[in-house]
C-alpha positions as CSV (number, residue, x, y, z in Angstrom):
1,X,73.6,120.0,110.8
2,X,74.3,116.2,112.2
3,X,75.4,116.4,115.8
4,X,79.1,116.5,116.6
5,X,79.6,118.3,112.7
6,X,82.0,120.7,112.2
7,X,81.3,124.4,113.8
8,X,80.7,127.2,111.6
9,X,82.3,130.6,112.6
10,X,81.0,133.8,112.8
11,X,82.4,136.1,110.6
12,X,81.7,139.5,112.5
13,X,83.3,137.7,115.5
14,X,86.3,137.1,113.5
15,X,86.3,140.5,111.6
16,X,86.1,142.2,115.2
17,X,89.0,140.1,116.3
18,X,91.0,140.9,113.3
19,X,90.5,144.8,114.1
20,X,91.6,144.6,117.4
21,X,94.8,142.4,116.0
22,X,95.2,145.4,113.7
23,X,94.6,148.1,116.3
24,X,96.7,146.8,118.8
25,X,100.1,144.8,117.2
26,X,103.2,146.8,116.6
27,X,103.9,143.9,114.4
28,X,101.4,144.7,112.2
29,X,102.5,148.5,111.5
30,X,106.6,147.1,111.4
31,X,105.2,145.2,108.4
32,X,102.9,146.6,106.2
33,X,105.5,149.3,105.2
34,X,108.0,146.8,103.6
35,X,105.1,145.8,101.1
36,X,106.1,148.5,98.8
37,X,109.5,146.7,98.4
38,X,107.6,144.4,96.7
39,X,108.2,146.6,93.4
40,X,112.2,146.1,93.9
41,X,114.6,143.2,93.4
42,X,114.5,140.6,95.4
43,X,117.4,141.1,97.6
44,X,119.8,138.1,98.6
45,X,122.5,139.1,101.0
46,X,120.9,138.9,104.8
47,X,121.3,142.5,105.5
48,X,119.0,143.3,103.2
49,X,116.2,140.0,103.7
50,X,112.4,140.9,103.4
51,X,110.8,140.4,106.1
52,X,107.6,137.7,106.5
53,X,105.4,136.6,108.8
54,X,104.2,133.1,108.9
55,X,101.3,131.3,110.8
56,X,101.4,127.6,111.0
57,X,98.2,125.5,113.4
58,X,99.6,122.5,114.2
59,X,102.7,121.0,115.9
60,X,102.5,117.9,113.6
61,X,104.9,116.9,110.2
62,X,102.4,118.3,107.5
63,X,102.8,121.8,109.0
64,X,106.5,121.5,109.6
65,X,108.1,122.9,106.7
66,X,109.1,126.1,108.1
67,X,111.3,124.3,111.3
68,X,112.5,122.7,108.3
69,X,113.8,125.8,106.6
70,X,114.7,126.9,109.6
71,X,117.4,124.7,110.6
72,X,118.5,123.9,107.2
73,X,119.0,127.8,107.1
74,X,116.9,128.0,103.7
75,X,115.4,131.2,104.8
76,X,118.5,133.6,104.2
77,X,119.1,131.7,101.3
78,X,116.2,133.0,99.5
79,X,116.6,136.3,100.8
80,X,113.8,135.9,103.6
81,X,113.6,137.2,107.6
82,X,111.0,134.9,108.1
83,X,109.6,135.0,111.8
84,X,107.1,131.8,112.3
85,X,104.2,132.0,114.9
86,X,102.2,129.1,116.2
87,X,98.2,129.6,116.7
88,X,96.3,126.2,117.4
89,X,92.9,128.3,117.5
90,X,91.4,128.0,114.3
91,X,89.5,131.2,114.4
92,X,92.4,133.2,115.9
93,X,94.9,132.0,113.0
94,X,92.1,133.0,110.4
95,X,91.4,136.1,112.4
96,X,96.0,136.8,112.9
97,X,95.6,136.5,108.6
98,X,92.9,138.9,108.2
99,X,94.6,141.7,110.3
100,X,97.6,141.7,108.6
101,X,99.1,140.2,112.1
102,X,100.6,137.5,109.5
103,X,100.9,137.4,105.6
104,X,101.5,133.6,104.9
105,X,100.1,130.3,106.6
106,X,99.8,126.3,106.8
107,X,97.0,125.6,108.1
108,X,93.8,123.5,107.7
109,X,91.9,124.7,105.3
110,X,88.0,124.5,106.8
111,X,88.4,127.6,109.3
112,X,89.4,129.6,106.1
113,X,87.0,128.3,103.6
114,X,84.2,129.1,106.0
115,X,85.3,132.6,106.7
116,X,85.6,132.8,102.7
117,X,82.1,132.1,102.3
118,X,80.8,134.4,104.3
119,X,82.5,137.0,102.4
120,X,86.5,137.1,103.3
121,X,87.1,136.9,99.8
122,X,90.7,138.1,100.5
123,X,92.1,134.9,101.4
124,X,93.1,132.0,99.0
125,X,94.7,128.8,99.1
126,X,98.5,129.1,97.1
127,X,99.7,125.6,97.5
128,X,98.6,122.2,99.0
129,X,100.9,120.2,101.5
130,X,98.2,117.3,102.1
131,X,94.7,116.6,100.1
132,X,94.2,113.6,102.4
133,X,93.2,112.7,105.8
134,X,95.5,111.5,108.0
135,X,94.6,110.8,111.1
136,X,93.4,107.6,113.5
137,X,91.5,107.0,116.4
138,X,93.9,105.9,119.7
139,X,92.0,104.2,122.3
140,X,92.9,102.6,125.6
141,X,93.2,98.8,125.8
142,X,89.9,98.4,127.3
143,X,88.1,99.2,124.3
144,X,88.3,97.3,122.4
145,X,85.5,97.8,119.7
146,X,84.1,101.2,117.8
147,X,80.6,100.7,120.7
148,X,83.0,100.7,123.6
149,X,83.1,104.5,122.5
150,X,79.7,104.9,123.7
151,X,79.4,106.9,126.9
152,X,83.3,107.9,126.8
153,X,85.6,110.9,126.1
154,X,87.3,111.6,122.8
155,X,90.1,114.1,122.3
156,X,90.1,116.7,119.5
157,X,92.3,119.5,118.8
158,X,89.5,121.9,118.7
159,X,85.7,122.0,117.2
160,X,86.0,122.9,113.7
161,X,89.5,121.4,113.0
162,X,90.8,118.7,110.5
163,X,91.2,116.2,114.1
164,X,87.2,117.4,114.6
165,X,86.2,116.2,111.3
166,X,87.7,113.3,110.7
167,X,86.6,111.7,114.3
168,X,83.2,113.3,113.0
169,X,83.4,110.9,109.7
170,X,84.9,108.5,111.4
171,X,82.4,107.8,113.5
172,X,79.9,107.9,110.7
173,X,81.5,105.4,110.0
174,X,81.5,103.1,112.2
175,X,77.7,103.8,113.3
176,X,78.0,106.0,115.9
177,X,76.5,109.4,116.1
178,X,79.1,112.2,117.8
179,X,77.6,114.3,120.8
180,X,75.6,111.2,121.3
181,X,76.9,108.4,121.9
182,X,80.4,109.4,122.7
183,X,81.7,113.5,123.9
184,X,84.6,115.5,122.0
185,X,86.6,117.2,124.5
186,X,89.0,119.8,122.9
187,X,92.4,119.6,124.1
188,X,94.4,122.5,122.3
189,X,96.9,120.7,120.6
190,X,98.0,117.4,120.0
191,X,100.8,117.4,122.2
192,X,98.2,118.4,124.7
193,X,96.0,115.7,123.3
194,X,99.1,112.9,123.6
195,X,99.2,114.4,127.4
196,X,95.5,114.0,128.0
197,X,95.2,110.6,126.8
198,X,98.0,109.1,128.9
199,X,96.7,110.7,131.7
200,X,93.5,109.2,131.5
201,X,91.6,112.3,131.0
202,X,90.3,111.2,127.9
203,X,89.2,107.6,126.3
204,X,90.3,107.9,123.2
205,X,92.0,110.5,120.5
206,X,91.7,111.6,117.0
207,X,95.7,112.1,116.6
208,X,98.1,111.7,112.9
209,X,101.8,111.9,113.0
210,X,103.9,111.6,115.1
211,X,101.5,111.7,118.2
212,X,99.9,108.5,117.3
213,X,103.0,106.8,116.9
214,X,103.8,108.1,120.3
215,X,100.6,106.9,121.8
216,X,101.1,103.6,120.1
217,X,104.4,103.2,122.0
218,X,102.5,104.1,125.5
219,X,100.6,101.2,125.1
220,X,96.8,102.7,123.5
221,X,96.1,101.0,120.0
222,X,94.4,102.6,116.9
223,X,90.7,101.8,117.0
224,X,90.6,103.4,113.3
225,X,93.3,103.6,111.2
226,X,92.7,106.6,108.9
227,X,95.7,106.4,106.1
228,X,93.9,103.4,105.3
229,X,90.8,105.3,104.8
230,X,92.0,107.9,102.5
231,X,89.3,110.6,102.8
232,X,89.9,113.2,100.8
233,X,90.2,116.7,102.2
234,X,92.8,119.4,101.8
235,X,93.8,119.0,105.5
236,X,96.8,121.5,105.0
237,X,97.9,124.2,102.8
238,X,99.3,127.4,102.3
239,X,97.2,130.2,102.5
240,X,97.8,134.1,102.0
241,X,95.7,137.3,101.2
242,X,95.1,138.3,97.5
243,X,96.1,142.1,98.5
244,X,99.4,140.8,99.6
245,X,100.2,139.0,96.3
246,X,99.5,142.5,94.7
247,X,101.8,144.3,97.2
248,X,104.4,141.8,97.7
249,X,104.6,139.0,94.9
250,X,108.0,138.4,94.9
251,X,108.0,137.8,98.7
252,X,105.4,135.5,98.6
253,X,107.3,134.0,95.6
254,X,110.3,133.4,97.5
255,X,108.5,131.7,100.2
256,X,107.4,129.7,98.3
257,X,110.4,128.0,96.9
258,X,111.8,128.1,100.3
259,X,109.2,125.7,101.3
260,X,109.4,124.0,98.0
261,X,112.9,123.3,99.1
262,X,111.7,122.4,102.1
263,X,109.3,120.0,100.9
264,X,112.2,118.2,98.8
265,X,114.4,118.0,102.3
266,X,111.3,116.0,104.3
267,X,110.5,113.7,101.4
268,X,114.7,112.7,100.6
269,X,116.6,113.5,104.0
270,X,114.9,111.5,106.8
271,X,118.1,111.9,110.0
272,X,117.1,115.8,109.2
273,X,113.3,115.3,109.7
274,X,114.0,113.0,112.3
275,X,116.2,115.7,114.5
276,X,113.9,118.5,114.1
277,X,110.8,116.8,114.4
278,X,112.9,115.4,117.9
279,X,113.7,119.0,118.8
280,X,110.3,120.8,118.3
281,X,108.1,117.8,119.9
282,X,110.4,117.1,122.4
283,X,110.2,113.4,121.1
284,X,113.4,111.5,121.4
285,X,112.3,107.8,120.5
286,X,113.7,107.1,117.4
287,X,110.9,104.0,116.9
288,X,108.4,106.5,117.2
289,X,110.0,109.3,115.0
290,X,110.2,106.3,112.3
291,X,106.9,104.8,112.5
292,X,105.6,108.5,112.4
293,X,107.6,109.5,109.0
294,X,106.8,106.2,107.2
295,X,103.0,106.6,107.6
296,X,102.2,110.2,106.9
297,X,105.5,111.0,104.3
298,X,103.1,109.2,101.7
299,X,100.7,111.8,101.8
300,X,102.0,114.7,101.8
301,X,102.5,116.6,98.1
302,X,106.1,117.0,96.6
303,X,104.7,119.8,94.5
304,X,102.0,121.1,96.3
305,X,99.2,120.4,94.2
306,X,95.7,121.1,95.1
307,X,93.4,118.6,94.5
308,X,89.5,119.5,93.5
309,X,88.3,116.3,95.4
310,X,89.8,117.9,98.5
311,X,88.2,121.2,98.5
312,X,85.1,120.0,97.1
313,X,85.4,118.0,100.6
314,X,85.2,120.7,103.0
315,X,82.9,123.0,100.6
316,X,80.3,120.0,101.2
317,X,81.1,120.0,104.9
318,X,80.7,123.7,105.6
319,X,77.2,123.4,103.2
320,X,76.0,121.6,106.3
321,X,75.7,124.5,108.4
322,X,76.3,127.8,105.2
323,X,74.5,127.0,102.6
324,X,76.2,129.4,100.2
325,X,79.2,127.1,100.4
326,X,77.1,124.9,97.5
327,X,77.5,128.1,94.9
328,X,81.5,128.1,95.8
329,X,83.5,126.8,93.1
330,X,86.9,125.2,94.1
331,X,88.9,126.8,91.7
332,X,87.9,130.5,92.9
333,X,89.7,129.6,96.2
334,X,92.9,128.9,94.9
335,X,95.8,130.9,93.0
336,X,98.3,128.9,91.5
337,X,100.7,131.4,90.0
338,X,103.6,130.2,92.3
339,X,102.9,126.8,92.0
340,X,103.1,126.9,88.0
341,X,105.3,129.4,88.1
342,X,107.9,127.0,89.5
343,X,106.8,124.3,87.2
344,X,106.9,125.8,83.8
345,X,110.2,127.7,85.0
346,X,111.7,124.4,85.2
347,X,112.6,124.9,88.9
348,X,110.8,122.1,90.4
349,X,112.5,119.5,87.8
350,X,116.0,121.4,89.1
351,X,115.1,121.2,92.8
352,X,114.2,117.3,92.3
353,X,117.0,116.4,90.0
354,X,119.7,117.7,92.8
């Protein structure tokens, strides 16, 4: 594997940690007994809501769909008690899935795929909120050229995540070899990452929307501008297990229209995005919050299509270090029952025509 690629994880690591998510949350065993109302109707009034449990990665605008169903009170509309948790590890959201800890989640979609490979057959990809990469590189004013990288810091989220591999290509890019020339330093978050870059603890940052926006505002300019680049990866998704589809279908049916909804609200209703976007960054500069939407709103699905060029992306990038990735096909990762299902039911054409 090419210094600075993306980490593999070890899947006994990740089953251990999912055991000892299983063995010691009460959430998980408050839960799983509600999976055989999956047989009945799918209640609306909110006495009677199912209750879900959702895992979202990032604090960025692909993955904020659920804040957006939260304050636009979608949930109880489609009969959901839907508690949302927020995980920026990777491996500990992929391990929270496996356990049961959480049923439904938007993430990135490398720490899964690689888990998948090595034999966690049980999760699979339901919907697509981005097939593109996103982010840019934010560097100080100093430097001003892809070699005045050489030697410094640059911030990622964390090894193995969609900020990690596209400073990885990125760099490929330009020249440069990661670990080499330059050091990732993992930073958490973004948020964190925004916070480590103005403080000078870092050179330079692998950020998307709305933390580069913010940095742009701080003064630090992007030495790569990835929308331009377009590289094609499914950078977040929705993800589940196949047991739960079998146990709970119409759940996982309704969430999905709730994001669906959801989806519609970020793409036509911009003073909404803006105020919760505001409210769970803390970010109160409206030049910022606009500069943020107009850039990454372009890539992100109205339909939450999954696109093969995407998948076949990160299948090539975990090959580097699993070689059984190469005998993966894209389509066995994927079930796209909701996603037609709301298509050929005429519901998407509905939502959109509103």
């Amino acid at each position: 594997m090419p210094t600075g690629g993306v980490e593999a994880f070890d899947l006994t690591i990740m089953m251990e940690g999912a055991e000892m998510i299983r063995r010691n949350s009460k959430l998980f065993w408050s839960v799983a007994p509600l999976a055989l109302l999956a047989i009945l109707p799918a209640p609306r009034s909110a006495s009677a809501a199912d209750k879900l449990v959702g895992i979202h990665a990032a604090r960025v605008m692909s993955q904020s769909l659920p804040w957006i169903a939260r304050e636009a009170g979608l949930f109880p509309k489609y009969g959901l008690d839907f508690e949302l948790k927020y995980i920026a590890s990777s491996s500990m959201v992929t391990a929270a899935m496996l356990s049961g800890e959480a049923e439904v989640g938007l993430v990135g979609s490398v720490g899964i795929i690689q888990v998948v490979v090595k034999g966690a057959t049980d999760l699979v990809f339901i919907g697509g909120v981005k097939n593109v990469l996103t982010h840019s590189i934010l560097a100080k004013p100093e430097i001003k050229w892809p070699e005045d990288l050489k030697g410094k810091k640059v911030g990622i989220t964390r090894r193995g995540s969609n900020t990690h591999y596209f400073a990885v290509q990125a760099a490929r890019k330009l020249g440069l070899d990661p670990g080499r020339d330059f050091t990732f330093i993992q930073t958490g978050g973004e948020p964190e990452m925004f916070t480590a870059l103005v403080s000078g603890a870092i050179d330079a940052a692998a950020m998307t929307a709305p933390m580069d926006a913010r940095a742009i505002s701080q003064g630090f300019h992007y030495l790569v501008y990835g929308p331009d680049l377009r590289i094609p990866y499914l950078a977040t998704a929705f993800v589940t297990r196949r047991s739960v589809i079998a146990s709970r279908p119409q759940v996982v049916a309704q969430f999905m229209r709730t994001m669906a909804e959801a989806a519609k609200l970020i793409h036509t209703d911009r003073e909404l995005t803006y105020r919760v976007l505001a409210k769970e960054l803390r970010l109160d500069d409206r030049k910022v919050l606009e500069a943020a939407y107009n850039s990454e709103i372009k890539a992100l699905e109205q339909r939450f299509e999954i696109k093969r060029e995407g998948l076949e992306a990160v299948l090539e990038e975990v090959a580097q270090t699993d070689p059984k990735a190469k005998s993966v096909k894209p389509q066995d990762l994927v079930d796209r029952r909701f996603v037609d299902e709301m298509e050929k039911s005429g519901f998407f054409d509905r939502l959109w025509a509103k």
